[in-house]
TORPA-4810 file (N, C-alpha, C, O; in nm, 3 decimals):
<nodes>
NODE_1_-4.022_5.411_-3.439_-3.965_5.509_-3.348_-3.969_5.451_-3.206_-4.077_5.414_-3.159_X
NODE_2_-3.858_5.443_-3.139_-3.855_5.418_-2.970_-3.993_5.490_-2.930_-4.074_5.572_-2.973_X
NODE_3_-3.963_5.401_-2.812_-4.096_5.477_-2.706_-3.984_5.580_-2.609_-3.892_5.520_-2.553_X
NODE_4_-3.990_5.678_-2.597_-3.885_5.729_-2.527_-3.959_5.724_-2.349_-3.892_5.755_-2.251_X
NODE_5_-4.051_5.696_-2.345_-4.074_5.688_-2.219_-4.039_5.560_-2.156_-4.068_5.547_-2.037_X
NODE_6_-3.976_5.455_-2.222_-3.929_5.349_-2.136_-3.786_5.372_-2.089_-3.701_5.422_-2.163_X
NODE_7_-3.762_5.331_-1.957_-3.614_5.325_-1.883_-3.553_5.240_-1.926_-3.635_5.215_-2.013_X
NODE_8_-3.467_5.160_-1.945_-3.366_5.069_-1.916_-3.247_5.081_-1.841_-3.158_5.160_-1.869_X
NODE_9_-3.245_4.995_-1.739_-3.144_5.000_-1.636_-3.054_4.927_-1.672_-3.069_4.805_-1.679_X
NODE_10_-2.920_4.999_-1.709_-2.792_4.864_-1.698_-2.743_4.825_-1.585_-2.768_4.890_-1.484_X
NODE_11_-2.675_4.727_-1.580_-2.630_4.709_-1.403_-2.540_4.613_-1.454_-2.579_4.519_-1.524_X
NODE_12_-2.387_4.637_-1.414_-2.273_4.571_-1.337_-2.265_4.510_-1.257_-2.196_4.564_-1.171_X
NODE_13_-2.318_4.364_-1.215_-2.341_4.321_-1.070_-2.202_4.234_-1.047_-2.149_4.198_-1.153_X
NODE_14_-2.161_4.210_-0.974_-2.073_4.109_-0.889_-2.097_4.018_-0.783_-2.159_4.054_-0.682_X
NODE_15_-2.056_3.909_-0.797_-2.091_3.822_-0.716_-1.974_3.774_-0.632_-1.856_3.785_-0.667_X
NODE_16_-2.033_3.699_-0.476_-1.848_3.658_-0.463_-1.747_3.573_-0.465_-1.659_3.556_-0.380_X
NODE_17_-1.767_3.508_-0.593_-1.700_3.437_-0.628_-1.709_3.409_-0.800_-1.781_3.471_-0.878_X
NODE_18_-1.631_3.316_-0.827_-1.576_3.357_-0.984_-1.745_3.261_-1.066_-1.771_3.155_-1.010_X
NODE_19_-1.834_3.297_-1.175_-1.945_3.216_-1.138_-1.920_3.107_-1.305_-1.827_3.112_-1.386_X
NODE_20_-1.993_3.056_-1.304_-1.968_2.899_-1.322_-2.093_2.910_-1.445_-2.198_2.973_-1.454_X
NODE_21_-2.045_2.849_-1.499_-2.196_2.897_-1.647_-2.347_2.808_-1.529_-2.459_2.858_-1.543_X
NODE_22_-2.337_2.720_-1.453_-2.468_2.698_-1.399_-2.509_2.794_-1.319_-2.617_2.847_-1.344_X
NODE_23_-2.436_2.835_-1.211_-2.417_2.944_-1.160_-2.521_3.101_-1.244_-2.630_3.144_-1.208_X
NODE_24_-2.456_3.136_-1.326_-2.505_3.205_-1.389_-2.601_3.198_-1.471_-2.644_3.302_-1.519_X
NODE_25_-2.652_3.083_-1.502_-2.837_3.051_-1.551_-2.879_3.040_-1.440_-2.975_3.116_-1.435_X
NODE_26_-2.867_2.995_-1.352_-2.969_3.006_-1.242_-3.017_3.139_-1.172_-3.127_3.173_-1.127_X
NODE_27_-2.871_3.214_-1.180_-2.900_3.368_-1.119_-3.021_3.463_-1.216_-3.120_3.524_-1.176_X
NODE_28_-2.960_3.444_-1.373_-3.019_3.487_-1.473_-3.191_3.449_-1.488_-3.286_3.518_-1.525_X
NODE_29_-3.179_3.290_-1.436_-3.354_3.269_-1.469_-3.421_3.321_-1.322_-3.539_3.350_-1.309_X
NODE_30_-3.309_3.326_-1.200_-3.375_3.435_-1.063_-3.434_3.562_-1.118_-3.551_3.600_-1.115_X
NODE_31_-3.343_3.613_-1.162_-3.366_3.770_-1.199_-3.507_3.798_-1.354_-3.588_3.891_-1.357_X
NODE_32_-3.498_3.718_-1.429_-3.596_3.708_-1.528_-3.732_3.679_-1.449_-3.819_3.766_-1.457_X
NODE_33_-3.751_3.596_-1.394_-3.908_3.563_-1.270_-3.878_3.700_-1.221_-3.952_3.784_-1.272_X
NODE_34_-3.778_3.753_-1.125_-3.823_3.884_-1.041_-3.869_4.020_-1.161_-3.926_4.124_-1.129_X
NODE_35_-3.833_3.990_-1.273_-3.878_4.134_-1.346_-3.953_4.143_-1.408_-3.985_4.250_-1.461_X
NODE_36_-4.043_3.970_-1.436_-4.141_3.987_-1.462_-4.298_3.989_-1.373_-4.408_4.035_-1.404_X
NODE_37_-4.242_3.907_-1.236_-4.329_3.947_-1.137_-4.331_4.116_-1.143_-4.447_4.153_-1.160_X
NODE_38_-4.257_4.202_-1.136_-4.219_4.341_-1.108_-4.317_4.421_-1.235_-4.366_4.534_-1.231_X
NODE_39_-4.325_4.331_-1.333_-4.391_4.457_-1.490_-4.260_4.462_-1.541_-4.271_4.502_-1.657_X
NODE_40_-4.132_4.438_-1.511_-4.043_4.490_-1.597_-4.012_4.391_-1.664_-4.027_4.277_-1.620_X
NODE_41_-3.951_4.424_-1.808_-3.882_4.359_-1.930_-3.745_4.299_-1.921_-3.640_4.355_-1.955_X
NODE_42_-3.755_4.191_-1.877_-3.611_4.148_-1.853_-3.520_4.130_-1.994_-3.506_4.024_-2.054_X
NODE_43_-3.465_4.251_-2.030_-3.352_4.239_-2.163_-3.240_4.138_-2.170_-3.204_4.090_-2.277_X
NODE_44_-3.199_4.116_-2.085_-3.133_4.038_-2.148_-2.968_4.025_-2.008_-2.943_4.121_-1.936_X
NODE_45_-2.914_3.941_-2.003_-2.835_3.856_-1.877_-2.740_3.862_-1.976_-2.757_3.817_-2.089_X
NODE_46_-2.603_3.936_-1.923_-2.486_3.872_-2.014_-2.361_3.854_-1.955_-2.323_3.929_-1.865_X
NODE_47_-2.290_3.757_-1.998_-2.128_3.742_-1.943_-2.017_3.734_-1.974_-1.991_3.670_-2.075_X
NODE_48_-1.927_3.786_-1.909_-1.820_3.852_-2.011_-1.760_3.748_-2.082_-1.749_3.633_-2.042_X
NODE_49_-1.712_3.803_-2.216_-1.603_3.720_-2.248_-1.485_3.801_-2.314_-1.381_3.734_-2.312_X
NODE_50_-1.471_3.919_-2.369_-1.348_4.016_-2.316_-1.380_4.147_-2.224_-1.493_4.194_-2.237_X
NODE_51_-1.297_4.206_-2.136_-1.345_4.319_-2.102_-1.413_4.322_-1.971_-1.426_4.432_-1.918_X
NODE_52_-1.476_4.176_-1.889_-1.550_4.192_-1.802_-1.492_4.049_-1.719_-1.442_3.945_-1.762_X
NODE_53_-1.527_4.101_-1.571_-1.450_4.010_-1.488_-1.518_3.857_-1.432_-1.628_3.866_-1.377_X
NODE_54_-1.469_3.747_-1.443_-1.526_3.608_-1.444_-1.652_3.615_-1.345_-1.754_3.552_-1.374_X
NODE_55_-1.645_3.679_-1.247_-1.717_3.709_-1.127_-1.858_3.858_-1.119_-1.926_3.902_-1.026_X
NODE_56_-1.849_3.890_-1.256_-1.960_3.978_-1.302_-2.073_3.925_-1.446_-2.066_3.844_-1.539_X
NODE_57_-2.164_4.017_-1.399_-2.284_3.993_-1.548_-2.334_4.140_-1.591_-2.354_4.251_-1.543_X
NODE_58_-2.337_4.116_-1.630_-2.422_4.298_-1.721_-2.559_4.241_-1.736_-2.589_4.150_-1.814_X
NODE_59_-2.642_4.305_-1.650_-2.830_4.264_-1.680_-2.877_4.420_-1.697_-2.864_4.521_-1.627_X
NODE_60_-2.930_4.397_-1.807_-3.054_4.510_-1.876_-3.173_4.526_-1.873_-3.221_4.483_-1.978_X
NODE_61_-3.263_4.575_-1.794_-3.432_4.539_-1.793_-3.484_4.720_-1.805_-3.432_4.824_-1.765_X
NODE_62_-3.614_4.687_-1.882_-3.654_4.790_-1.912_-3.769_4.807_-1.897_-3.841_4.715_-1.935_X
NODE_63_-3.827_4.913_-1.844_-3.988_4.959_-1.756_-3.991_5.067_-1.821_-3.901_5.138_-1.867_X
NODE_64_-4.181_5.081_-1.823_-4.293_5.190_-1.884_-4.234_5.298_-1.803_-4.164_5.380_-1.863_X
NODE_65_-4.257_5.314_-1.640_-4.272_5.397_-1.518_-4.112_5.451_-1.511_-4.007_5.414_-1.563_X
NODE_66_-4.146_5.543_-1.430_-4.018_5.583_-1.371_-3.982_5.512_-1.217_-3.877_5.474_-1.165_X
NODE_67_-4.106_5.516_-1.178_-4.111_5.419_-1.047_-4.113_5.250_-1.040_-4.125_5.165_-0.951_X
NODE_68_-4.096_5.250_-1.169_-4.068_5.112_-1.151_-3.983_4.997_-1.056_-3.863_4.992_-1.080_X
NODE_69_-4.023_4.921_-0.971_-3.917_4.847_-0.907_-3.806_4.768_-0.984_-3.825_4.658_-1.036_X
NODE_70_-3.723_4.817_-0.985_-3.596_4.734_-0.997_-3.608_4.562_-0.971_-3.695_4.547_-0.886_X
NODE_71_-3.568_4.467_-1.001_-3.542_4.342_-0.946_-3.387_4.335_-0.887_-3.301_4.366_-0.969_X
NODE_72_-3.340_4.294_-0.746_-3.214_4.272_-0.724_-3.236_4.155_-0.709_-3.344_4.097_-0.703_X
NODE_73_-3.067_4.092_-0.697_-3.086_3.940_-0.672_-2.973_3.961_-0.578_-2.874_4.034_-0.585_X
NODE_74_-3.032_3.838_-0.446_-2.974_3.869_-0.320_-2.802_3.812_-0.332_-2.756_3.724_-0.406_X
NODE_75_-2.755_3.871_-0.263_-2.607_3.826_-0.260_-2.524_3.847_-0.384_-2.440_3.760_-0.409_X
NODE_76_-2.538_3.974_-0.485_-2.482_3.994_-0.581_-2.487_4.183_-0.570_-2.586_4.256_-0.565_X
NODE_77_-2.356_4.212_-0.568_-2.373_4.368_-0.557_-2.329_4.428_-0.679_-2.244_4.381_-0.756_X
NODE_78_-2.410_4.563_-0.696_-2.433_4.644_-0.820_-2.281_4.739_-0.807_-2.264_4.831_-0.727_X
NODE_79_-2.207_4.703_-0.883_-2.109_4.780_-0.921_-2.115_4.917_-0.978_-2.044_5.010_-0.939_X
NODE_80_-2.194_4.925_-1.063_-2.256_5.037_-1.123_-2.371_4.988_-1.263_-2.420_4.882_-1.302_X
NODE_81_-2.375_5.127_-1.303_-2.501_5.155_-1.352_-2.518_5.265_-1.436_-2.447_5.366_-1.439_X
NODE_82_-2.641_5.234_-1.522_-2.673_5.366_-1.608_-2.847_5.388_-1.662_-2.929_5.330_-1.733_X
NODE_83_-2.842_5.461_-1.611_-3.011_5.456_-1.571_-3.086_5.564_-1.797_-3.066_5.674_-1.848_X
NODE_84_-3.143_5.472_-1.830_-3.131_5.524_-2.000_-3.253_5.538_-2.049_-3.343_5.491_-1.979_X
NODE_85_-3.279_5.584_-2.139_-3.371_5.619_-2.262_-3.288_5.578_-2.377_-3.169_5.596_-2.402_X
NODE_86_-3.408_5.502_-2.454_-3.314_5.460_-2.585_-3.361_5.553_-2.674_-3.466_5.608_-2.643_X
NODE_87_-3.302_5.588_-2.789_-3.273_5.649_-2.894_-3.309_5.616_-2.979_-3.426_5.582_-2.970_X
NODE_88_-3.249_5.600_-3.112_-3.247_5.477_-3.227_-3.325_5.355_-3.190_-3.442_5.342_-3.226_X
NODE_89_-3.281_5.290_-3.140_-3.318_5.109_-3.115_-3.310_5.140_-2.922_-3.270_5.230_-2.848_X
NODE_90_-3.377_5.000_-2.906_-3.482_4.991_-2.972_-3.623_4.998_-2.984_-3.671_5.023_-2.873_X
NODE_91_-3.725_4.984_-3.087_-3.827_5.014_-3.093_-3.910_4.992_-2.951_-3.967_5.095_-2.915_X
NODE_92_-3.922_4.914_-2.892_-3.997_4.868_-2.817_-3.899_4.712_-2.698_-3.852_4.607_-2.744_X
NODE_93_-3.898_4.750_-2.570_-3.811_4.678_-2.505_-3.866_4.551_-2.500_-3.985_4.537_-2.469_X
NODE_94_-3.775_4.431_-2.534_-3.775_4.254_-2.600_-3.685_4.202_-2.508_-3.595_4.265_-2.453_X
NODE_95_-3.709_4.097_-2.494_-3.585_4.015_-2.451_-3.514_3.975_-2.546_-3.564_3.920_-2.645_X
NODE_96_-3.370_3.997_-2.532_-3.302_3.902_-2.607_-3.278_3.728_-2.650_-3.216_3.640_-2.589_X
NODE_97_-3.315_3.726_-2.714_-3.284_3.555_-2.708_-3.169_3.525_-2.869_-3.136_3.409_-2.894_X
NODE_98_-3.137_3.602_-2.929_-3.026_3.474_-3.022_-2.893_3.512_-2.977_-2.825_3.609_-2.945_X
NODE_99_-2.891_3.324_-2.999_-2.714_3.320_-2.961_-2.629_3.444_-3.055_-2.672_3.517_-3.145_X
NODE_100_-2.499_3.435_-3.000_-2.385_3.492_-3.073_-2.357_3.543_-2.971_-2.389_3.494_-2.862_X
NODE_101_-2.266_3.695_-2.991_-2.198_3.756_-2.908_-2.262_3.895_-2.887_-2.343_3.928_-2.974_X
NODE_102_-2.245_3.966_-2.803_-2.299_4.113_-2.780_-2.213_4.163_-2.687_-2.167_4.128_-2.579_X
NODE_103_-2.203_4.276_-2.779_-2.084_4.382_-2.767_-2.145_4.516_-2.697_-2.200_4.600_-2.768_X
NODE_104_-2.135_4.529_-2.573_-2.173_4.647_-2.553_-2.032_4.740_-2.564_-1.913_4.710_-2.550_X
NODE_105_-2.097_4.857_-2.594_-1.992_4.999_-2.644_-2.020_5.122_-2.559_-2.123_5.176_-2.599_X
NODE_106_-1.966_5.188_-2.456_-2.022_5.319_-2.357_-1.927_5.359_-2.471_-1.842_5.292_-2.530_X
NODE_107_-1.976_5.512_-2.491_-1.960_5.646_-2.527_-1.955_5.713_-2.431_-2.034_5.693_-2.338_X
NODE_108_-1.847_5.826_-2.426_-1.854_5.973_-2.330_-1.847_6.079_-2.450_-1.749_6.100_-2.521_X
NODE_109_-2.007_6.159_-2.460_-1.971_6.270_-2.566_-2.077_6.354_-2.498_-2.166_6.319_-2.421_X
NODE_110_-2.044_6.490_-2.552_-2.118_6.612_-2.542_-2.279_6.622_-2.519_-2.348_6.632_-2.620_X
NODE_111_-2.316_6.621_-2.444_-2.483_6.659_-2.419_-2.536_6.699_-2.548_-2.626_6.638_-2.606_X
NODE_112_-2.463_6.829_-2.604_-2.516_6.898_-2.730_-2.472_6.795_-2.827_-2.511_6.828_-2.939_X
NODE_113_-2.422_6.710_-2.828_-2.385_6.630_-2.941_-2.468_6.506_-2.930_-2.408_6.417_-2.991_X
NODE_114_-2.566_6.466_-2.886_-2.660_6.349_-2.906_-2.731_6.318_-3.036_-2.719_6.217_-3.105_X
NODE_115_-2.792_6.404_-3.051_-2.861_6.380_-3.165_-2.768_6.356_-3.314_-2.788_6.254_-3.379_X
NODE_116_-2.677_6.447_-3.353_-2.588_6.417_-3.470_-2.497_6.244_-3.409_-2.449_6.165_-3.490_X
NODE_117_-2.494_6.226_-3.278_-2.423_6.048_-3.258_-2.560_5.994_-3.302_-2.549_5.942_-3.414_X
NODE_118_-2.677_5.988_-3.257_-2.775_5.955_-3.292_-2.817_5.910_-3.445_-2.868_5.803_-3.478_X
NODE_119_-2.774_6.046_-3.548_-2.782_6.026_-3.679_-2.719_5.953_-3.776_-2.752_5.893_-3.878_X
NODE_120_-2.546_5.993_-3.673_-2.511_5.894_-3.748_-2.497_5.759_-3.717_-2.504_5.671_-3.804_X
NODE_121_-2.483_5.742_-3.630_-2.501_5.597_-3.614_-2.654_5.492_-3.708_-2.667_5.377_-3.750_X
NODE_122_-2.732_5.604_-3.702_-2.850_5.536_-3.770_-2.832_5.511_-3.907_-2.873_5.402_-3.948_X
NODE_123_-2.775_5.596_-3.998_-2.721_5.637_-4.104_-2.605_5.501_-4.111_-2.638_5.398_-4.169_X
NODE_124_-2.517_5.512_-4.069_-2.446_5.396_-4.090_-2.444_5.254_-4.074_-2.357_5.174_-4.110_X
NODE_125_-2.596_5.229_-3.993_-2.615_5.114_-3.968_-2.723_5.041_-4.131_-2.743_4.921_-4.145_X
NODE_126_-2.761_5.120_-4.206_-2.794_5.105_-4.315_-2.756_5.027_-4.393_-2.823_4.931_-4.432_X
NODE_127_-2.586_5.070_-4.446_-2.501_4.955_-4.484_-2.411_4.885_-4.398_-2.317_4.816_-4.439_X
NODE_128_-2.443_4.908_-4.267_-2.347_4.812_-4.188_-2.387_4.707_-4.186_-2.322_4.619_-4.242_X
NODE_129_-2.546_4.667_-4.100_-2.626_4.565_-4.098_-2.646_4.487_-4.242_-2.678_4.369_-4.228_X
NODE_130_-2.634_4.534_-4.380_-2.660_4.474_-4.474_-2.485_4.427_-4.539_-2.489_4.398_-4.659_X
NODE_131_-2.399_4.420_-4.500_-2.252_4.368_-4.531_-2.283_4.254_-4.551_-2.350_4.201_-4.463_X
NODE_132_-2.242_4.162_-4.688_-2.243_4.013_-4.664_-2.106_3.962_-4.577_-2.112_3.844_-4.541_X
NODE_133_-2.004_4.026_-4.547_-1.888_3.990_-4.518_-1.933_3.937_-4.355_-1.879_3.839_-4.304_X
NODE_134_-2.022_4.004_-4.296_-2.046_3.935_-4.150_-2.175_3.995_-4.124_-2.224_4.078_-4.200_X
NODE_135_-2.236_3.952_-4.013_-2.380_3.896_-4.016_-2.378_4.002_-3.842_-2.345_3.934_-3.745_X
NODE_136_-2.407_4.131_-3.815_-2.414_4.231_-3.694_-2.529_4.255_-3.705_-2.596_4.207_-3.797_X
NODE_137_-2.592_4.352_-3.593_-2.730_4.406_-3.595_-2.747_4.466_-3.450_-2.803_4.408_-3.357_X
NODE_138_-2.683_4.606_-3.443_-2.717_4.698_-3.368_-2.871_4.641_-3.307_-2.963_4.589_-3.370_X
NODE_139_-2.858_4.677_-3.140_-3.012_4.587_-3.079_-3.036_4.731_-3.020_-3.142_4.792_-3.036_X
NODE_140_-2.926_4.778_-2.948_-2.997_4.932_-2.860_-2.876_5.037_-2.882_-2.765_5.004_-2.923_X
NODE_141_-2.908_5.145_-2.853_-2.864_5.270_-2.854_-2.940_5.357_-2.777_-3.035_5.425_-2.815_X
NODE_142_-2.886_5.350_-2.652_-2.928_5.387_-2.533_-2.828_5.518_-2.495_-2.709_5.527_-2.526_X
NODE_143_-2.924_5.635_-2.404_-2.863_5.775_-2.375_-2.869_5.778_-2.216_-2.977_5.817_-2.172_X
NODE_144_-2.799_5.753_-2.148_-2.759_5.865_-2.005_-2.716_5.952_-2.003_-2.610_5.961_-2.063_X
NODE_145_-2.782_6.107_-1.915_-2.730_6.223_-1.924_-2.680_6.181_-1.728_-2.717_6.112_-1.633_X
NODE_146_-2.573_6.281_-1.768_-2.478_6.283_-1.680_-2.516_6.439_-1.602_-2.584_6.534_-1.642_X
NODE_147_-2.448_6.419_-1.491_-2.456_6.617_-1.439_-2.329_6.657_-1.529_-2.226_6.603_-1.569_X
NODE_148_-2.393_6.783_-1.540_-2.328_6.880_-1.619_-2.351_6.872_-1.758_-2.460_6.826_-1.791_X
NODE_149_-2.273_6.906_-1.846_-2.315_6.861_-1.985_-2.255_6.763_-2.084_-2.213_6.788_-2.197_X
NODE_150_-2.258_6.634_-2.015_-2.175_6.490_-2.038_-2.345_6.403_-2.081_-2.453_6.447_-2.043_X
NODE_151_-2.335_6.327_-2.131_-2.387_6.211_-2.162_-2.296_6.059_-2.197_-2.183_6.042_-2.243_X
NODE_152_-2.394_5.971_-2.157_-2.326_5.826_-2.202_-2.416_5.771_-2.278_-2.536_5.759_-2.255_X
NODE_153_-2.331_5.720_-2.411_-2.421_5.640_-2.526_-2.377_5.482_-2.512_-2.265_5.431_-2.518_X
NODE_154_-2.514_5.418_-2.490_-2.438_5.263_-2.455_-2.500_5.229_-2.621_-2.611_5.260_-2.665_X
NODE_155_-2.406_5.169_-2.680_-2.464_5.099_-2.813_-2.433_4.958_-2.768_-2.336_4.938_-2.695_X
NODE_156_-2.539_4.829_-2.820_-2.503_4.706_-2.781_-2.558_4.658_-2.954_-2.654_4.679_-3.028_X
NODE_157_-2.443_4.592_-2.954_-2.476_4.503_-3.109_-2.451_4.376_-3.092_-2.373_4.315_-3.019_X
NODE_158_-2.550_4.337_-3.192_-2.538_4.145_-3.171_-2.433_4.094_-3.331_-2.441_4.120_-3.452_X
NODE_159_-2.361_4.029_-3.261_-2.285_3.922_-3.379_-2.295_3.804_-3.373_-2.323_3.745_-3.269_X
NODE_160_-2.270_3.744_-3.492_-2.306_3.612_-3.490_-2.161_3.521_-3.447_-2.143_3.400_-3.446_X
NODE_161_-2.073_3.631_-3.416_-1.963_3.506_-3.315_-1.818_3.661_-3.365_-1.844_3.753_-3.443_X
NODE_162_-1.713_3.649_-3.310_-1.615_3.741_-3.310_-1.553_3.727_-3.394_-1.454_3.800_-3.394_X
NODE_163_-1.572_3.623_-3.527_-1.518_3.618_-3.626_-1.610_3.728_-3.724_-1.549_3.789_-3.812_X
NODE_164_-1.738_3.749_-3.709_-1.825_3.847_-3.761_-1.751_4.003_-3.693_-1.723_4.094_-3.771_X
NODE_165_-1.726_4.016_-3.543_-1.740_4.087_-3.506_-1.601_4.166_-3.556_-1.600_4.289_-3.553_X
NODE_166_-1.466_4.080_-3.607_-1.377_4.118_-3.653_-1.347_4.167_-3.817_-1.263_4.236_-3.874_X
NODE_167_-1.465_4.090_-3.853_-1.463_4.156_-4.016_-1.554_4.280_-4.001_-1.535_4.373_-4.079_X
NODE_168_-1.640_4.289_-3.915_-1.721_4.435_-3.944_-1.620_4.545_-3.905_-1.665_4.653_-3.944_X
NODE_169_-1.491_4.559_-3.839_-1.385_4.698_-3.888_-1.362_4.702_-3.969_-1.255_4.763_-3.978_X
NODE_170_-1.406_4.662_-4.079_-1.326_4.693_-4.223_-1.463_4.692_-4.292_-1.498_4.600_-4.366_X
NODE_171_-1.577_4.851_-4.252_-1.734_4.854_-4.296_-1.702_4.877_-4.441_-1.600_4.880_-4.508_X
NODE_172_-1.871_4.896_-4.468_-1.901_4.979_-4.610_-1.809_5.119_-4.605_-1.792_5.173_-4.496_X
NODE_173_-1.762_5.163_-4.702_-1.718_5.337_-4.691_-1.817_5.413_-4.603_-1.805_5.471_-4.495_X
NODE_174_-1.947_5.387_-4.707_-2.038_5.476_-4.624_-2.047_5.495_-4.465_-2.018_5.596_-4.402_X
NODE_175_-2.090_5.383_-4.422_-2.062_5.307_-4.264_-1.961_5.423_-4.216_-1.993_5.523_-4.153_X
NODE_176_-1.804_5.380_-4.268_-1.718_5.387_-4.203_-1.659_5.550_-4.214_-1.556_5.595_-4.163_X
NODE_177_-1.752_5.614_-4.292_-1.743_5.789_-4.256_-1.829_5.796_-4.182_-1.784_5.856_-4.085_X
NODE_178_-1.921_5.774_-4.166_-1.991_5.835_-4.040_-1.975_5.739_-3.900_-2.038_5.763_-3.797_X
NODE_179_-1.869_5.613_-3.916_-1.833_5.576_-3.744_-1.718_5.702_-3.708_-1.706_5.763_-3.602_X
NODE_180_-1.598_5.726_-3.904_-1.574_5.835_-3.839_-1.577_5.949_-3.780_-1.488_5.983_-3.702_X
NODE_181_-1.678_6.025_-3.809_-1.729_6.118_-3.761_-1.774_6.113_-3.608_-1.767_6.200_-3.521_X
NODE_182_-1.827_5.971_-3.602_-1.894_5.975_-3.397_-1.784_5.960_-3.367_-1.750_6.053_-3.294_X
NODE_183_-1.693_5.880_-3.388_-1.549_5.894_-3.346_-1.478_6.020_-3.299_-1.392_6.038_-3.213_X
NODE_184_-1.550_6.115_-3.396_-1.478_6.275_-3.350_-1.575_6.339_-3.232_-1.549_6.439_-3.166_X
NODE_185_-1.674_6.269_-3.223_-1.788_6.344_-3.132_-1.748_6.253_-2.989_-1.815_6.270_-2.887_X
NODE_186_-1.651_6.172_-2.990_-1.640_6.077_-2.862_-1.515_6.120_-2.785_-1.404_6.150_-2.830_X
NODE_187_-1.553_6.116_-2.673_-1.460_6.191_-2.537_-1.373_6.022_-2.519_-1.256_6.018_-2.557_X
NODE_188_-1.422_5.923_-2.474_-1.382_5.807_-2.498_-1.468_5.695_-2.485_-1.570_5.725_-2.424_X
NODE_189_-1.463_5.587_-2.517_-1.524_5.466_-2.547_-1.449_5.328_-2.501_-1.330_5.299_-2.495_X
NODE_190_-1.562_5.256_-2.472_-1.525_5.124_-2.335_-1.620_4.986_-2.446_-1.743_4.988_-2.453_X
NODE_191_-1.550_4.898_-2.507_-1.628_4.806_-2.552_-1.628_4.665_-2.416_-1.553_4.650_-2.320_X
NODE_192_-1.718_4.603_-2.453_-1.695_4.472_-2.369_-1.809_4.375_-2.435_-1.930_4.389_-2.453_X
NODE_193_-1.708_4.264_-2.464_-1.817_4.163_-2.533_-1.845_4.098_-2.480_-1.776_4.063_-2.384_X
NODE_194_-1.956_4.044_-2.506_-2.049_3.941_-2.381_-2.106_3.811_-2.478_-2.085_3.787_-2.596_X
NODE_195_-2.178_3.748_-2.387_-2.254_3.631_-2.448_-2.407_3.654_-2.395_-2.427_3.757_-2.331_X
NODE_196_-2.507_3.572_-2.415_-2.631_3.623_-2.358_-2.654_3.472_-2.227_-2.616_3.365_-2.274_X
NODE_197_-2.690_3.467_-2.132_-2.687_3.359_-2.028_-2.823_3.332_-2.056_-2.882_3.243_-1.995_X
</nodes>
């Protein structure tokens, strides 16, 4: 079971200029030293490769506290953000480390509808994760509540390259009634695949 008392912060950062895979390990191993000087869990540095702009990274770090300090890294501004409690996955906040691809997924659904996205998604990851046809593995399923009665579900899954990530639309049955179903519980949905830096 998650610890529901840990945060994880997503963050959209931008930099100004288009960054350069050295570029972006160096920023990435900046920000990993600042969050662990800080107590926080540096999850994981990623960069786009559909969906996200040459000149951005998606960094995830996750803290016990609510007061936890943030790590920024100078000369890179936060586009946005989603301040979370995970759900489902995962158990306990890790850094990421295997290659492949990672797909983060925002959800816009109903406040009152968390827990049944919650179920099923857990429910379908049963026979999703066990498909021999490609090799996935849901890492988080993370909740932001919004004002009013909106929430955002960030799901991030790891593949072992977009040739995996293209055979898993065509799931188990099982799987693929209950993606349909969150499907009916979703206002709309934003994928963007990444790599890990």
């Amino acid at each position: 079971m998650p610890f529901p008392a840990h945060r994880y912060l997503v963050q959209r950062i931008r930099a100004d200029r288009q960054l350069t895979p050295e570029r972006a390990a160096e920023l990435a191993r900046q920000w990993r030293e600042s969050c662990t000087a800080n107590g926080v869990v540096p999850w994981g540095v990623f960069a786009g490769l559909l969906g996200l702009r040459t000149d951005e990274l998606l960094i995830v770090a996750a803290a016990e506290t609510d007061d936890a300090e943030w790590p920024a890294l100078p000369g890179l501004a936060v586009e946005d953000g989603l301040d979370c409690r995970p759900t489902a996955r995962p158990e306990r906040p890790e850094a990421q480390s295997r290659p492949g691809i990672y797909v983060f997924r925002t959800f816009e659904i109903a406040s009152a509808d968390v827990d049944e996205f919650v179920r099923l998604s857990a429910e379908a990851w049963q026979t999703f994760e066990a498909a021999p046809a490609y090799r996935a593995e849901p890492r988080a399923l993370l909740r932001a509540d919004l004002p009013g009665a909106s929430s955002r579900m960030l799901l991030v899954t790891w593949y072992d390259g977009l040739a995996s990530w293209e055979r898993s639309r065509q799931p188990d049955p099982e799987a693929r009634a209950n993606f349909e179903a969150r499907a009916r519980l979703t206002r709309w949905a934003l994928p963007i695949a990444t790599r890990l830096v």
